[in-house]
C-alpha positions in Angstrom: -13.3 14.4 22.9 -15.7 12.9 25.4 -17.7 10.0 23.0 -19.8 7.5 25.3 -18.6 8.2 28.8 -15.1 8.5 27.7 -12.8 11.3 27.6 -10.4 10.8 24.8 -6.7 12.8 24.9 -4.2 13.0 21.9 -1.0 13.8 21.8 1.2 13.7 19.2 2.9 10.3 20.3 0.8 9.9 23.2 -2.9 9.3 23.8 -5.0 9.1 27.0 -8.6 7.2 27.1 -10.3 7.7 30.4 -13.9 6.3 31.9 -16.0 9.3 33.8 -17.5 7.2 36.0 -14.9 4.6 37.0 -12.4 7.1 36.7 -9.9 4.5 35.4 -8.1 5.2 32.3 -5.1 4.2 30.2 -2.3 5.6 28.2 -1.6 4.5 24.9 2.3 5.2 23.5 2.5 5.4 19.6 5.9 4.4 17.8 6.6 5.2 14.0 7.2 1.9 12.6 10.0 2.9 10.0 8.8 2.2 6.5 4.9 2.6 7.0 5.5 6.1 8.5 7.8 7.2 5.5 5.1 6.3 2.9 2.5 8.2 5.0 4.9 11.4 5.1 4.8 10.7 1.4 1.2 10.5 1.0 0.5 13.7 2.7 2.7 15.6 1.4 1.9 17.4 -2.3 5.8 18.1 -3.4 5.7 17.6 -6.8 8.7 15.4 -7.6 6.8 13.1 -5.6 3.5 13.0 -7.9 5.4 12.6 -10.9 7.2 9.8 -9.6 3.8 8.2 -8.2 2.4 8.9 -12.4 5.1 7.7 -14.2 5.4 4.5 -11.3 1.9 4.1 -12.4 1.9 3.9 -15.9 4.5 2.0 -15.8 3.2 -0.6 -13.7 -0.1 -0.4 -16.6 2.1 -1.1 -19.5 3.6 -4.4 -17.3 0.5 -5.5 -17.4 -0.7 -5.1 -20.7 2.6 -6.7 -21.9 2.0 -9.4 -20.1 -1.3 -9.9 -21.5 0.0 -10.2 -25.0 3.2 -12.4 -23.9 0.4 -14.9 -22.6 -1.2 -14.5 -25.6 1.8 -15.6 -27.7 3.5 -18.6 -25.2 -0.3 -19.9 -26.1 0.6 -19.9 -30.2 4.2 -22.0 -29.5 4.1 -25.8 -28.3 6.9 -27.9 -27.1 7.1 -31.5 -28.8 7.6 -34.7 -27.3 11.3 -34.5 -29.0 11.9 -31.7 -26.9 12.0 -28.8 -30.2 9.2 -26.2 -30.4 6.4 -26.1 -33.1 4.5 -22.9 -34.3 1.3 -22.7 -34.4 -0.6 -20.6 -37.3 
């Protein structure tokens, strides 16, 4: 790809920038970084043991938070006394 007087080279771990009119360039050496690179393998692929897992991670995660909403919702109806024992309030 040649984008404002540079030719650009990929490779698959490699990649090559070069200036036409100096003529100087640089190579560029990718690494997978271990995690990240799984997740991306993940994310392009379509198997579908991994979309259901990705669904029911989701809804789970959804019903996390809406439980949580209602367990704020009832620590605000209970109040801790001076004495150290726990009132509810109606």
């Amino acid at each position: 790809m040649v984008k404002k007087g540079e030719l650009k080279v990929s490779y698959e771990k490699n990649g090559v920038e070069i200036n036409i009119k100096s003529g100087k360039g640089e190579i560029v050496t990718y690494r997978n970084t271990p995690l990240i690179s799984q997740m991306h393998l993940l994310h392009k692929s379509t198997s579908n043991w991994w979309i259901y897992y990705s669904d029911i991670f989701g809804i789970s995660l959804l019903e996390i938070a809406v439980t949580g909403i209602f367990m704020i919702k009832k620590a605000n109806l209970v109040l801790r006394r001076e004495d150290g024992s726990w009132q509810l309030l109606e």
